[in-house]
BAFI-3210 file (N, C-alpha, C; in Angstrom, 3 decimals, decimal comma, padded with zeros to 6 digits):
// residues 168
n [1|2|3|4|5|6|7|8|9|10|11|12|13|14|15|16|17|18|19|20|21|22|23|24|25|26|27|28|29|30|31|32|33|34|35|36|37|38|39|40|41|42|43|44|45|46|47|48|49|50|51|52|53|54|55|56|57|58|59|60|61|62|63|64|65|66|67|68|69|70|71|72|73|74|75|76|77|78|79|80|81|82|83|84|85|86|87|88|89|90|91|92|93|94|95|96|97|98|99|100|101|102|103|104|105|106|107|108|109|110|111|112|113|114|115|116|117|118|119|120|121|122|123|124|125|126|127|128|129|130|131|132|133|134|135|136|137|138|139|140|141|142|143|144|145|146|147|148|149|150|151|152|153|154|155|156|157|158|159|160|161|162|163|164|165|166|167|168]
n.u [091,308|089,627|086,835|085,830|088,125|088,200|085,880|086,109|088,643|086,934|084,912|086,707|087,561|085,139|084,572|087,380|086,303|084,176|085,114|086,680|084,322|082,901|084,876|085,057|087,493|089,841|092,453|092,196|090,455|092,383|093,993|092,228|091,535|094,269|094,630|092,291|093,398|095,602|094,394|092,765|095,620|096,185|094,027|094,814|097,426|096,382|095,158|097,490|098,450|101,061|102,572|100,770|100,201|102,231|102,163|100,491|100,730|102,952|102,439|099,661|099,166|101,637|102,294|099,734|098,565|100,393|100,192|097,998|097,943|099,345|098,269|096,216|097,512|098,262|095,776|095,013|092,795|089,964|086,737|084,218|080,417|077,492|075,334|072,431|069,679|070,485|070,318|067,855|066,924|068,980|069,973|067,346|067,829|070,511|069,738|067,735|069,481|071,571|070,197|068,951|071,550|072,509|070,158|071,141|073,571|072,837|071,211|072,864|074,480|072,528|072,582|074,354|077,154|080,121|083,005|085,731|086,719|088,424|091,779|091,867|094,480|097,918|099,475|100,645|100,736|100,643|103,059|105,727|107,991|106,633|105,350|108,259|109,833|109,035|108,665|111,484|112,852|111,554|109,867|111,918|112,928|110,447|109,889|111,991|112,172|109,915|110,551|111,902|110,580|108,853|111,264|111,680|109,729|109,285|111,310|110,896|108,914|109,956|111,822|109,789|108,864|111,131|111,584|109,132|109,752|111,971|110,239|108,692]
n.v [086,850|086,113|085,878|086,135|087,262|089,546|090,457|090,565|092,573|094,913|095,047|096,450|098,751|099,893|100,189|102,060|103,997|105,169|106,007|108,188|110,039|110,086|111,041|113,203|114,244|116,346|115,347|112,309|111,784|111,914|110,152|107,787|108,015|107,372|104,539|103,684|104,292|102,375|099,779|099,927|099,824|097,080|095,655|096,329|094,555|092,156|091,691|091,032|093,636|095,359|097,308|099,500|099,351|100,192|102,669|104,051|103,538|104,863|107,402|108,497|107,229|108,201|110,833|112,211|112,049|113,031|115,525|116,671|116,356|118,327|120,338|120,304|120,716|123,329|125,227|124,492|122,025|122,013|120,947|122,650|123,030|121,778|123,712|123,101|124,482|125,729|124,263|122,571|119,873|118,846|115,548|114,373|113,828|112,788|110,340|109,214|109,180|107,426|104,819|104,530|103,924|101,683|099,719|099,735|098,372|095,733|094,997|094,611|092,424|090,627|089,776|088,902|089,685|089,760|090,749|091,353|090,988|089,042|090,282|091,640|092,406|091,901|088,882|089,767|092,543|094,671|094,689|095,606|095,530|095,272|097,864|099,500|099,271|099,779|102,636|103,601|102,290|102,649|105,423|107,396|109,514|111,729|110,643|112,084|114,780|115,507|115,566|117,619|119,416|119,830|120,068|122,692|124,043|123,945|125,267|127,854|128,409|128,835|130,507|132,851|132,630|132,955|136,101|137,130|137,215|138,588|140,975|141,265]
n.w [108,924|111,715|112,814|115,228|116,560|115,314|116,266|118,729|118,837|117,434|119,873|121,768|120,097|119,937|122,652|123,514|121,968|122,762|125,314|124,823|124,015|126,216|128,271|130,783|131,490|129,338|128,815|129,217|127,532|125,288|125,700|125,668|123,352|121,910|123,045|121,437|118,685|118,683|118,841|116,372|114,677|115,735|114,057|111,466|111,170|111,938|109,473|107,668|107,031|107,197|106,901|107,082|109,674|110,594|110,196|111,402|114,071|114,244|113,141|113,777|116,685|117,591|117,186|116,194|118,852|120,841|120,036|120,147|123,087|123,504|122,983|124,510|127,279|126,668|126,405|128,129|130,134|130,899|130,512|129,244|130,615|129,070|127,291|127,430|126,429|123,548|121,743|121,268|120,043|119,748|121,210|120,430|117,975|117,871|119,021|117,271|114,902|115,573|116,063|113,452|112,643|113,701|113,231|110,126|110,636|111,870|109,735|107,604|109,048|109,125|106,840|106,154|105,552|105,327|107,657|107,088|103,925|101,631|100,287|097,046|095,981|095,476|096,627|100,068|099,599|101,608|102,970|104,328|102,673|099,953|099,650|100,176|098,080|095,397|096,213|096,564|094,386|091,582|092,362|092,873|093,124|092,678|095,300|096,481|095,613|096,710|099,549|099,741|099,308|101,339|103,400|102,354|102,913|106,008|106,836|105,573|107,324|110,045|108,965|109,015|111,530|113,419|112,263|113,088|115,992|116,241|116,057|117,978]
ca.u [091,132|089,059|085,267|086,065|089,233|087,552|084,548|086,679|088,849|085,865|084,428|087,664|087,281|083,809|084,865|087,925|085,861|082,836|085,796|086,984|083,260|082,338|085,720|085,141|089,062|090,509|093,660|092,100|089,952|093,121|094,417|091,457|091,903|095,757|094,032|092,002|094,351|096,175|093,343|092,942|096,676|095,861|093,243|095,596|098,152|095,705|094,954|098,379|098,760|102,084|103,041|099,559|099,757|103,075|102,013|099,160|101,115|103,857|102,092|098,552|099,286|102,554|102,620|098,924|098,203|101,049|099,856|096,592|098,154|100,208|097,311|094,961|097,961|098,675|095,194|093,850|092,106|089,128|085,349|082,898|079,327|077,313|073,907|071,236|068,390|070,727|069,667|066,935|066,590|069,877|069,759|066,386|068,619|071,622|069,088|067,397|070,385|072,206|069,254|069,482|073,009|072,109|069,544|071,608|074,587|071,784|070,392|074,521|075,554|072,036|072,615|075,841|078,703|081,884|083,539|087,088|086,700|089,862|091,995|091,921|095,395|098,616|099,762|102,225|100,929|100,547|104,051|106,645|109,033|106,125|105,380|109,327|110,949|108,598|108,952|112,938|113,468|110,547|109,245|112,903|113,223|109,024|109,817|113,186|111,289|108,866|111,406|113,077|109,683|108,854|112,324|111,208|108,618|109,844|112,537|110,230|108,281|111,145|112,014|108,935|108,740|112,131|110,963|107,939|110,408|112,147|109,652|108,062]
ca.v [087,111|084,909|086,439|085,979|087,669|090,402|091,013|091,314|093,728|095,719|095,589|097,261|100,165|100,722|101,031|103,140|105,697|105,453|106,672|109,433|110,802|110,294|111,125|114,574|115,330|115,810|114,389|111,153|111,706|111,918|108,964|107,077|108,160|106,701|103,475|103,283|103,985|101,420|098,808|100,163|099,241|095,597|095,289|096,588|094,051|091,489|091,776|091,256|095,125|095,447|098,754|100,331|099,082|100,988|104,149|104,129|103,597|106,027|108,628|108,832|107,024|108,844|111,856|112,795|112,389|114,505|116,756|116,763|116,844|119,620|121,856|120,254|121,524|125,106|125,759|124,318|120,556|122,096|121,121|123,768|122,500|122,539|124,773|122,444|125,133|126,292|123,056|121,636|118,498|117,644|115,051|113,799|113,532|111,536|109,045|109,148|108,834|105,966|104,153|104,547|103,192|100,592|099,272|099,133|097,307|094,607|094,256|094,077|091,633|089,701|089,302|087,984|090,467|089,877|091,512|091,977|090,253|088,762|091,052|091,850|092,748|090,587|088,465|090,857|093,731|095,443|094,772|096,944|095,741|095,611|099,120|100,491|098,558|100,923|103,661|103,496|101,938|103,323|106,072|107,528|111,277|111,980|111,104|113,390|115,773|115,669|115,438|118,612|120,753|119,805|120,783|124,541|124,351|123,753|126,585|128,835|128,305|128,954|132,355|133,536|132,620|134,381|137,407|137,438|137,033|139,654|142,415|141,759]
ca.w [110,334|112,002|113,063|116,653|117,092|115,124|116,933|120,279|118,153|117,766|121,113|122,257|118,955|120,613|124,162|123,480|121,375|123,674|126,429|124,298|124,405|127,308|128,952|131,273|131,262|127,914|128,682|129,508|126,474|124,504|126,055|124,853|121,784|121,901|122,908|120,170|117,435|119,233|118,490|114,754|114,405|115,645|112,714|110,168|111,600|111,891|108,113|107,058|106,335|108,518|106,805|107,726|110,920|112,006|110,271|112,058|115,646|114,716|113,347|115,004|118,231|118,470|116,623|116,450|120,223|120,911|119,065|120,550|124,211|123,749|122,801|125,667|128,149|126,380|126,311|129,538|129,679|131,449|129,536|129,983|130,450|127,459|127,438|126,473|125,516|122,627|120,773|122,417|119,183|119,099|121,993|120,103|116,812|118,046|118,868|116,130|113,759|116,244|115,428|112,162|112,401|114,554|112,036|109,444|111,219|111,993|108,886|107,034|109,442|108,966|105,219|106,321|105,169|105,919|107,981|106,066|102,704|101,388|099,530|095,554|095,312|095,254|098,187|100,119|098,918|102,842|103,711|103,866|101,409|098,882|099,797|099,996|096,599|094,271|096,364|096,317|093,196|090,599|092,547|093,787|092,407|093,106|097,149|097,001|095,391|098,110|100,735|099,584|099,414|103,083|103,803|102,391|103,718|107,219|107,150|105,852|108,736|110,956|109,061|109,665|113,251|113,713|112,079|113,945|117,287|116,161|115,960|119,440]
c.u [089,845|087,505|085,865|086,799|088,548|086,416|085,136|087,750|087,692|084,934|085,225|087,330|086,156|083,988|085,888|087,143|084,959|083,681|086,352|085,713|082,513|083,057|085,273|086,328|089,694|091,350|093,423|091,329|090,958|093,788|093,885|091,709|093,560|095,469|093,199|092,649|095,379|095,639|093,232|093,842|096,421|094,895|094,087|096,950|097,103|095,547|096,376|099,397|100,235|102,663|101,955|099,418|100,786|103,249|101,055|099,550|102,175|102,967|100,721|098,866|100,524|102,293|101,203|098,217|098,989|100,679|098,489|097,167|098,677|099,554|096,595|096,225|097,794|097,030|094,176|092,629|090,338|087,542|084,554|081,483|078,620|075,777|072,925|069,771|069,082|070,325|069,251|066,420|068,047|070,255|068,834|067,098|069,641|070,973|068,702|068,585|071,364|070,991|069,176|070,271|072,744|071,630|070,078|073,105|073,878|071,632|071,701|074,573|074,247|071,683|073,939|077,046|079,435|082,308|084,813|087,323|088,439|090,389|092,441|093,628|096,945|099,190|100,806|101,907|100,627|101,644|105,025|107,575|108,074|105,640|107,061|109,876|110,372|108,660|110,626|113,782|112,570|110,856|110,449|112,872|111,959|109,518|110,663|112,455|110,202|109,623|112,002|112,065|109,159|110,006|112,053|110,499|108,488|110,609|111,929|108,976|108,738|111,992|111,240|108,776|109,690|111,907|109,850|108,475|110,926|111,778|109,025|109,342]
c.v [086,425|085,968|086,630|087,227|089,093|091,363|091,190|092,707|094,841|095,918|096,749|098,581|100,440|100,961|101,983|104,298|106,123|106,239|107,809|110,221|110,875|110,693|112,402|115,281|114,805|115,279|112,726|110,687|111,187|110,407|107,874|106,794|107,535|105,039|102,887|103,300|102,212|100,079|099,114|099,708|097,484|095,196|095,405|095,239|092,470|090,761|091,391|093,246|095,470|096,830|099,873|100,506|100,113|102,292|104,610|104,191|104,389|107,579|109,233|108,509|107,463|110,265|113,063|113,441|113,104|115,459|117,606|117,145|117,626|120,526|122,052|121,430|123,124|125,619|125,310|122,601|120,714|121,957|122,089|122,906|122,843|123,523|123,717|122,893|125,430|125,313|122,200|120,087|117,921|116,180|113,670|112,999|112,726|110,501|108,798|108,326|107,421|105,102|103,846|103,604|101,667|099,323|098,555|098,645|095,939|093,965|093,660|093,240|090,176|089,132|088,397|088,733|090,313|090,576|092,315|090,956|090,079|090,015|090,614|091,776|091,434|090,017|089,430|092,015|094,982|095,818|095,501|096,982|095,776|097,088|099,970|100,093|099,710|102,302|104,082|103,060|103,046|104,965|107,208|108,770|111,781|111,987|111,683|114,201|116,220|115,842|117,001|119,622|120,567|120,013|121,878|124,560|124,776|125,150|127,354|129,281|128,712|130,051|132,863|133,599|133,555|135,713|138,231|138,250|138,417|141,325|142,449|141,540]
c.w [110,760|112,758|114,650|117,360|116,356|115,835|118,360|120,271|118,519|118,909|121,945|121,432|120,087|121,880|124,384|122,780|122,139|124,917|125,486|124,033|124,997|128,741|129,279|131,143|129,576|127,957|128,783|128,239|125,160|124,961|125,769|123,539|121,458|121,858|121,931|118,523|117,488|118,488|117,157|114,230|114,309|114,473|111,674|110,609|111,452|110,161|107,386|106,385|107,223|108,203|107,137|109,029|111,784|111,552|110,922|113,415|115,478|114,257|113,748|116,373|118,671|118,185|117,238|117,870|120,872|121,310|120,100|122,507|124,723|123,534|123,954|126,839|127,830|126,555|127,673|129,402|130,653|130,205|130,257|129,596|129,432|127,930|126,645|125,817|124,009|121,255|121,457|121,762|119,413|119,625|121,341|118,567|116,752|118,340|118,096|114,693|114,412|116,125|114,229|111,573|112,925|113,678|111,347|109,309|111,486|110,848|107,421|107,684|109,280|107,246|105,194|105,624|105,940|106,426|107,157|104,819|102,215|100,095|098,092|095,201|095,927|096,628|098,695|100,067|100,195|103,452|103,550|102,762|100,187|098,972|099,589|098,912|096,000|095,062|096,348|095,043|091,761|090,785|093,180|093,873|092,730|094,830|097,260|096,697|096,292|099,240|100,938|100,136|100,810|103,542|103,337|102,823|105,479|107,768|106,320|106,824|109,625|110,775|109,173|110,973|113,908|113,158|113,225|115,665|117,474|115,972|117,428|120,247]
res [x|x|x|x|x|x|x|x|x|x|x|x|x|x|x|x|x|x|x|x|x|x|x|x|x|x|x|x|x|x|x|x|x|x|x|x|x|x|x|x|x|x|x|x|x|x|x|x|x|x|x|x|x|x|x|x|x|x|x|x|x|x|x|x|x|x|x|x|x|x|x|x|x|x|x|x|x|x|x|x|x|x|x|x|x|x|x|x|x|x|x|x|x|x|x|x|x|x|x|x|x|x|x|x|x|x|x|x|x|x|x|x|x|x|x|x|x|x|x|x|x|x|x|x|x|x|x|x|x|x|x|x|x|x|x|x|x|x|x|x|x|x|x|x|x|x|x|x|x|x|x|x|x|x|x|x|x|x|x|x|x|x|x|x|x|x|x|x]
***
């Protein structure tokens, strides 16, 4: 991946997260946050990783934000103001420690580190068919086996809930 296309990558990461904490309404917060997974995907995509990239857009940027917007509704998307005597350093401390960070993002990128160093492992090894062959061929009886116990798992979730239903 080419420095360039990287570093505009990452301008985006830093302005979607900088809008998920500095967003006033959570839903828009969460929406940020959708946008930046978004952009995380493009790096993993970028990289050749193409099976990282669309677990990463189905199950954070679909699943997780969801997730996340179905609580903001049930529970109300209102922020309450914070109380700033109750920690009167911590203000002094996020600067402090973003400094810190700051620093030593400066002093990595003036030694010259790479951003995404080429990868160790074998050409291919991001894409999906090198990811699903050993899981389907090798690995076949381990993911049923897994498949099955998240299926109990599930429907005992779902007799408890009906139980529950059934006593109130």
């Amino acid at each position: 991946m080419s420095l360039i296309f990287f570093a505009i990558l990452a301008l985006f990461a830093l302005a979607t997260a900088l809008g998920v904490i500095l967003s006033k309404n959570a839903v828009y917060s969460a929406l940020w946050l959708l946008g930046h997974f978004l952009v995380i995907a493009l790096m993993y995509f970028a990289l050749s990783a193409q099976f990282l990239g669309i677990v990463q857009v189905i199950v954070y940027a679909g699943a997780i934000v969801v997730l996340f917007l179905f609580v903001i509704m049930l529970i109300g998307g209102t922020i309450t103001p914070m109380v700033h005597e109750a920690r009167p350093y911590a203000r002094a401390a996020a600067v402090v420690l973003g400094a810190v960070f700051l620093l030593g993002m400066l002093f990595a990128v003036g030694r010259g580190v790479t951003a995404f160093p080429e990868p160790a492992g074998a050409p291919g090894a991001g894409s999906v068919q090198a990811v699903a062959e050993p899981l389907y061929t090798t690995y076949l009886l381990p993911f049923e086996l897994a498949s099955v116990l998240l299926l109990a798992g599930m429907l005992g979730g779902i007799v408890l809930a009906l139980k529950e239903r059934k006593r109130s």
